[in-house]
N, C-alpha and C positions, 0 to 999 in steps of 0.2 A: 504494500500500500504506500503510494506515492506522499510526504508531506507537504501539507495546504500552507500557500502562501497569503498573506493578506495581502487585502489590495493596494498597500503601501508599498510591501516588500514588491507587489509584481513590478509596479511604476519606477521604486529605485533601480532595479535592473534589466528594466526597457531602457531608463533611462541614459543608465551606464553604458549598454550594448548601443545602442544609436551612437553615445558619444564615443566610442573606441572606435565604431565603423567610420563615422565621422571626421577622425584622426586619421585613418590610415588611406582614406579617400583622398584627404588635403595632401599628405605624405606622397599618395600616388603620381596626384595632379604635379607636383613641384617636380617628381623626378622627371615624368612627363615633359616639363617645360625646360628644362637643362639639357633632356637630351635632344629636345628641339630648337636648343640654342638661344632661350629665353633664358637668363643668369641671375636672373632679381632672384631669384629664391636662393641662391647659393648661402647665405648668410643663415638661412634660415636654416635647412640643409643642416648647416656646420655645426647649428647651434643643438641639434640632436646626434649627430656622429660623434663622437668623442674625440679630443686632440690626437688620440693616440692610433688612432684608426683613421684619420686623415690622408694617412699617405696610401693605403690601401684604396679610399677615394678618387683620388689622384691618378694612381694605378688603372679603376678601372673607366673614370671619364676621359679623361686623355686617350685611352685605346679606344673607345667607344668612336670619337668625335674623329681618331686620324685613320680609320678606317673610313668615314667619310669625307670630311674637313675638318681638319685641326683648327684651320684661320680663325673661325667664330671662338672657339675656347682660348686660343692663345691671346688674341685678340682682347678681348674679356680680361685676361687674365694679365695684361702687360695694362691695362686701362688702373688697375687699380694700384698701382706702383705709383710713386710720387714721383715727379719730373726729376732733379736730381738723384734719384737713387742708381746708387750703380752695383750693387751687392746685393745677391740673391737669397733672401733666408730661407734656415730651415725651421722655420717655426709656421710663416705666414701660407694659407692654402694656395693662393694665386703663385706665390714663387714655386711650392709645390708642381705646379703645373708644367711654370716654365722650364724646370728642368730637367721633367719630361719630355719635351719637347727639346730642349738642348741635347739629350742622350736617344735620341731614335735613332733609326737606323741611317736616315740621310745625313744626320748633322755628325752620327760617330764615325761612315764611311768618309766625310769628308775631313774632319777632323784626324784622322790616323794618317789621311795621304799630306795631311801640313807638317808632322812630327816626325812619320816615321824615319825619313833621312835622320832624321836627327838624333834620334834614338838608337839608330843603328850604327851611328858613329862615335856617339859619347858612349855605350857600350864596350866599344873597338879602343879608347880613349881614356877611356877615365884612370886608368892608372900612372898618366904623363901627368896629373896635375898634385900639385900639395896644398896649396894655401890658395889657390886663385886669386893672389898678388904681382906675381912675377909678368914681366911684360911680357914671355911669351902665351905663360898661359892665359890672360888678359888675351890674347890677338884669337888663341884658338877658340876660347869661351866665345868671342865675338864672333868667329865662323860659324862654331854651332848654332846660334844664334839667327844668323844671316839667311841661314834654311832655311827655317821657321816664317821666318819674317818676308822670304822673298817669295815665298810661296803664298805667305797669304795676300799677298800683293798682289802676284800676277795669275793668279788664279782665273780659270777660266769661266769668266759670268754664269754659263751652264753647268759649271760646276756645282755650284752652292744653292747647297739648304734653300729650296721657294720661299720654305717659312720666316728663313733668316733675312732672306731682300725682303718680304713684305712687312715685318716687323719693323728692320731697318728703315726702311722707306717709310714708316706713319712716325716713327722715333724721331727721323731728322727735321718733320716741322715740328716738334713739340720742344725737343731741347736743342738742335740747331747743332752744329758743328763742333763748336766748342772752340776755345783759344790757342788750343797746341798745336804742333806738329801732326798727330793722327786726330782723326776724327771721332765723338764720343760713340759712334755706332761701333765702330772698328776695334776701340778700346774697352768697349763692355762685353764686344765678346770673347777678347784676347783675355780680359782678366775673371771672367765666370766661365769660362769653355777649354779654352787654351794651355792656360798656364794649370790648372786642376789634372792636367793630362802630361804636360811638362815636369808637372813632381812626382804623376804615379802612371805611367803608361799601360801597365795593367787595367787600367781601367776603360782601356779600348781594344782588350786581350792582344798589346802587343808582348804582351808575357805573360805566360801559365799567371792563372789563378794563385798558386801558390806559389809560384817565383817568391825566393826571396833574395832582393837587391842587395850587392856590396855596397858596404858603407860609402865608400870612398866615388861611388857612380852615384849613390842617391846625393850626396853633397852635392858631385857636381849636376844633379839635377837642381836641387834647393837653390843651390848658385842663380844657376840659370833662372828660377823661377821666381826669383827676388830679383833680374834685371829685368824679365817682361814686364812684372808689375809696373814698372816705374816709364814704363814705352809712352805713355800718354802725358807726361810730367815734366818732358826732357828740355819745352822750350821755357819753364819757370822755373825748375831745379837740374841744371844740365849733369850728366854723367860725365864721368873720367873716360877720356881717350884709350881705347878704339871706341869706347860704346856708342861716344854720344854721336860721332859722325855716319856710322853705321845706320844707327836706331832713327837720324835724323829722314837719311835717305831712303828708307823705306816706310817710315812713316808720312813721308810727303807724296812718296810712290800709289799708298794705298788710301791715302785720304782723295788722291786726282780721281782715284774709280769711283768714287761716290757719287758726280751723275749719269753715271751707266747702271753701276749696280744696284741704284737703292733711287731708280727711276719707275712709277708705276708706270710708264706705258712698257716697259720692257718686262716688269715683272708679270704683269698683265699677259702677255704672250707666251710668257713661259708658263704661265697659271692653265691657258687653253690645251700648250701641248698637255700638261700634267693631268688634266683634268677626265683628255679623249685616251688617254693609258692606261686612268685608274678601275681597275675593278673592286667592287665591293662584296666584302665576305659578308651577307645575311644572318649564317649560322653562327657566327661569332660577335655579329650585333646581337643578335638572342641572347647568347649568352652572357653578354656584357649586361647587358638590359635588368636578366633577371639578377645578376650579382649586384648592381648598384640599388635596385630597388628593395634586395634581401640586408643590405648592407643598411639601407636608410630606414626600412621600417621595423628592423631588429627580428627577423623571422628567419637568420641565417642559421643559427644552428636551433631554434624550438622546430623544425622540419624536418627534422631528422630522425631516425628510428634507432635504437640502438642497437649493434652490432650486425646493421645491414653492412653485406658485402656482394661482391658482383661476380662470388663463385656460380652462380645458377647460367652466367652467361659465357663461362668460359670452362675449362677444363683441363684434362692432363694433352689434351689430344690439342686441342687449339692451342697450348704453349707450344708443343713441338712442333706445330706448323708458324707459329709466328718464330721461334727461333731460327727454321729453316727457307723464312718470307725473303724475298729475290730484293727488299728493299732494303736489307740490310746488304751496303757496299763494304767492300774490302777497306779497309785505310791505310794499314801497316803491317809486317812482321817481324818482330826482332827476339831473338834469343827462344825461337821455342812460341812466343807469343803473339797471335793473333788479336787485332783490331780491326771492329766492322764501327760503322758509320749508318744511324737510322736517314735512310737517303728520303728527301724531300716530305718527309712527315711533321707531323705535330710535337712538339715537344723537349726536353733533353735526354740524352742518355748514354748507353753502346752496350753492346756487346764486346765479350772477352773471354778467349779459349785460351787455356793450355792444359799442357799434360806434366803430371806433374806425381810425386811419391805420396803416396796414400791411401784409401779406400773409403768406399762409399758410407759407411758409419761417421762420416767427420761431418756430414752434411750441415748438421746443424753448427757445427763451429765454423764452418766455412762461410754460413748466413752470417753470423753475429760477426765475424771477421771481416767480412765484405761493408758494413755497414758502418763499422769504428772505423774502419781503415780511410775512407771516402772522405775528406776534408772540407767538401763542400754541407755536408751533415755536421748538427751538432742537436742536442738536447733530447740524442735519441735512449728509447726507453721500447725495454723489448717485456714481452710478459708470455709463458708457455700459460695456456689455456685450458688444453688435453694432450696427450701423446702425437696427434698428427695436425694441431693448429695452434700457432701463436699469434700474436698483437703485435707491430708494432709503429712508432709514432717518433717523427722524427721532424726537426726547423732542416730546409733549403735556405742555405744563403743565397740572397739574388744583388743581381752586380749595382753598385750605386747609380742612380738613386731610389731603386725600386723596393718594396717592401718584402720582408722574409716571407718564405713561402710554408706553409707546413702539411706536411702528407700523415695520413693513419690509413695503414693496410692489414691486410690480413693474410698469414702462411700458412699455407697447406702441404703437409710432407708427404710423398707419395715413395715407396720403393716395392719393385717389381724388376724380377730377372737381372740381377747386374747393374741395377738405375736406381740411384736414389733423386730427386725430384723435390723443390722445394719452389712453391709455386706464389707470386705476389698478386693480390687484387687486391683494388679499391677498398675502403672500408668505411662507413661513417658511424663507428664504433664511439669512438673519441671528438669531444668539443674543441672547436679551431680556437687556439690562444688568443687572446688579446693583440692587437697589430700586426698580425699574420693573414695572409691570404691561403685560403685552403687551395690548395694544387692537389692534382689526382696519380694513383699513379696506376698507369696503364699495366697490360696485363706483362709480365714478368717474372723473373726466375732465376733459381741457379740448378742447374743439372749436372749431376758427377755420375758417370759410367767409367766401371770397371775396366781396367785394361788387361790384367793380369799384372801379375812379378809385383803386388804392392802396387801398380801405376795405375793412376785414372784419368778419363779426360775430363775436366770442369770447363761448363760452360755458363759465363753471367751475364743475364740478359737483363739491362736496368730502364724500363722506360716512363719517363714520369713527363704528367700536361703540366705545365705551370702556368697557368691561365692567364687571362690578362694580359699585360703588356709585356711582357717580355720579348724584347725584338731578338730579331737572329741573331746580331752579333755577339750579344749575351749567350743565350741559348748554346752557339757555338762553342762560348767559348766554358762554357759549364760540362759542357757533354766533353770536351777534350780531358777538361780535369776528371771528370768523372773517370773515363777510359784509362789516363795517366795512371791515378789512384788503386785500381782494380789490376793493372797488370803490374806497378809495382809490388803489390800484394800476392800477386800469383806466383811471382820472382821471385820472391823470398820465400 
């Protein structure tokens, strides 16, 4: 027997329920209107997202909008910057944007072809220098230098970022040229784009992930990244010879392209060819869609069921044919070990064979091994369940400035004739952390078959979505470390 409500009690929670639907209606309409390039709600938006969950925001409107037009969002998002500001924060949502936008895949493709001489010679280099006082090392610091600088000069118009001329181009009537030798366009990017990439080039994967730099090469990158700063300064506080004549002549060089480059009828024309090229991914605006809406009306993880996993959709049969799938490419061989490359798919990851002394009983230390060992993993937490399934829950670091990612799967141990079999799917078992974006991880595995004499072949197959924005050069350069990581591991 059901209990009787009074007619008070019904009326409070009519009341309540119209006002929650009511809420989440307004919540709809707003995301509705951002992602139709209406921004007046952003504030409002902001003021239910958390500070800390901002960049996950960030993450997925930016991808959302440059799958179609970025201009309207960056746009937007360069409008609420105060005219003198020249320094990007990481606190304010709008800079958020923009340095999304300064790390896509056009602005890092073109950004690594301004450095990488440079990189590749102060590498070759850095052990000529000691104090970078002496005039010779003074003349070379200015060569390396000179790279940098003359590149971004004579750059070819059709080179560069659309986004960065049409930026440029609304920026040069609002704050004008400026008084120096370079112009304020040219120096705001040199000093948020440039020089970030000058002190750490890893961050345009011209070095492993975990590269770690000799002292004496990151100096002379520091060096170097304490003379660009000052590129824009040089005709009120002049630099010491070579610099200042150097620095003079290419900053007069690239301030003269300012009306070509940062001319709306030319960017205008470049915008058409850009436009009749672009295709647009639907299923990925879906997806964005429902992630920013799940993100704004806090329904991201109450939708979830606990310890659903997407065993029902895959099996032992489907891993060995995705293991033995023609879109896994060859990449390398060295010592025994085998490296494949997931060719033109979704995601990060690889594959990793060898053969090696052991037997199929280690399986499950080979899993927990494979997972500690991987550097791009951290906060991983493994839990046995029953004898053929375990948990486990792990943060992806993603390259700056994008936000961590975090995956929770499910393993299933399978051994039969000579094969033991340790299978990954999806899980939504486990609550996404706070400032983490949940990434998936596709179906996946590690398989050790028997060789005889103690030898087995192991084969790791890692493939993980990381949703959202993550461009390829990221992605790329994640799945090499991944690869690196796993066959060091197998070497040992």
């Amino acid at each position: 027997m059901g209990v009787e409500r009074t007619p008070s009690q019904v009326s409070i929670t009519s009341t309540r329920s119209t006002s929650s639907a009511s809420v989440e209606t307004d919540r709809h309409i707003r995301v509705q209107a951002i992602l139709q390039n209406d921004f007046t709600s952003v504030p409002n938006i902001l003021s239910i997202v958390p500070p800390n969950e901002w960049s996950i925001l960030a993450d997925h409107l930016y991808a959302y909008h440059s799958e179609i037009d970025a201009w309207p969002l960056v746009l937007w998002a360069s409008s609420q910057r105060s005219a003198g500001d020249m320094v990007l924060s990481d606190q304010q949502f709008h800079d958020m944007v923009l340095k999304r936008n300064v790390f896509s895949e056009q602005f890092v493709r073109w950004n690594k072809r301004l450095i990488q001489e440079f990189y590749q010679k102060a590498k070759l280099s850095y052990n000529d220098f000691n104090d970078f006082t002496g005039e010779d090392e003074k003349q070379k610091i200015s060569d390396l230098l000179s790279i940098i600088l003359q590149n971004y000069a004579e750059c070819p118009f059709e080179d560069i970022p659309l986004m960065f001329l049409k930026t440029a181009a609304i920026f040069k009537g609002i704050i004008g040229l400026g008084d120096d030798y370079l112009d304020n366009m040219h120096l705001f990017y040199m000093g948020e784009s440039i020089v970030p990439l000058v002190l750490n080039p890893t961050l345009v994967n011209l070095d492993d992930l975990h590269y770690v730099r000799p002292v004496k090469l990151q100096a002379l990158l520091n060096e170097c990244g304490r003379l660009l700063l000052r590129y824009g300064q040089i005709k009120k506080n002049p630099l010491e010879e070579p610099y200042q004549s150097m620095m003079k002549h290419w900053a007069e060089t690239t301030t003269a392209t300012v009306p070509l480059r940062f001319s709306f009828e030319e960017v205008e024309v470049m915008e058409k060819i850009w436009r009749a090229q672009r295709t647009i991914n639907s299923k990925k605006l879906k997806k964005l869609e429902e992630a920013i809406t799940e993100l704004v009306e806090g329904h991201t993880d109450d939708a979830r069921t606990d310890g659903l996993s997407e065993t029902s959709e895959y099996g032992l049969c489907k891993f060995s044919d995705k293991l033995n799938d023609p879109k896994w490419k060859f990449s390398k061989q060295e010592k025994g070990i085998t490296e494949y490359t997931w060719y033109k798919g979704e995601g990060i990851g690889g594959r990793v064979e060898a053969e090696i002394k052991g037997d199929i009983s280690q399986l499950k230390k080979i899993v927990e091994d494979v997972f500690r060992n991987i550097k791009l993993f951290s906060h991983l937490e493994m839990e046995e369940l029953d004898k053929e399934t375990s948990t486990i829950q792990f943060r992806v670091h993603a390259p700056f400035p994008f936000s961590p990612r975090y995956i929770s799967a499910d393993i299933h141990y399978h051994t039969n004739n000579g094969e033991s079999s340790a299978i990954f799917y999806y899980s939504e078992r486990n609550k996404t952390p706070s400032g983490h974006q949940r990434a998936k991880m596709l179906l996946s595995g590690i398989q050790v078959t028997a060789k005889g004499r103690d030898r087995v072949k192991v084969a790791v197959m890692l493939h993980m979505d990381m949703c959202s924005s993550i461009p390829n050069w990221a992605a790329s350069g994640q799945s090499s470390s991944i690869k690196k990581n796993i066959s060091k591991l197998l070497r040992s």
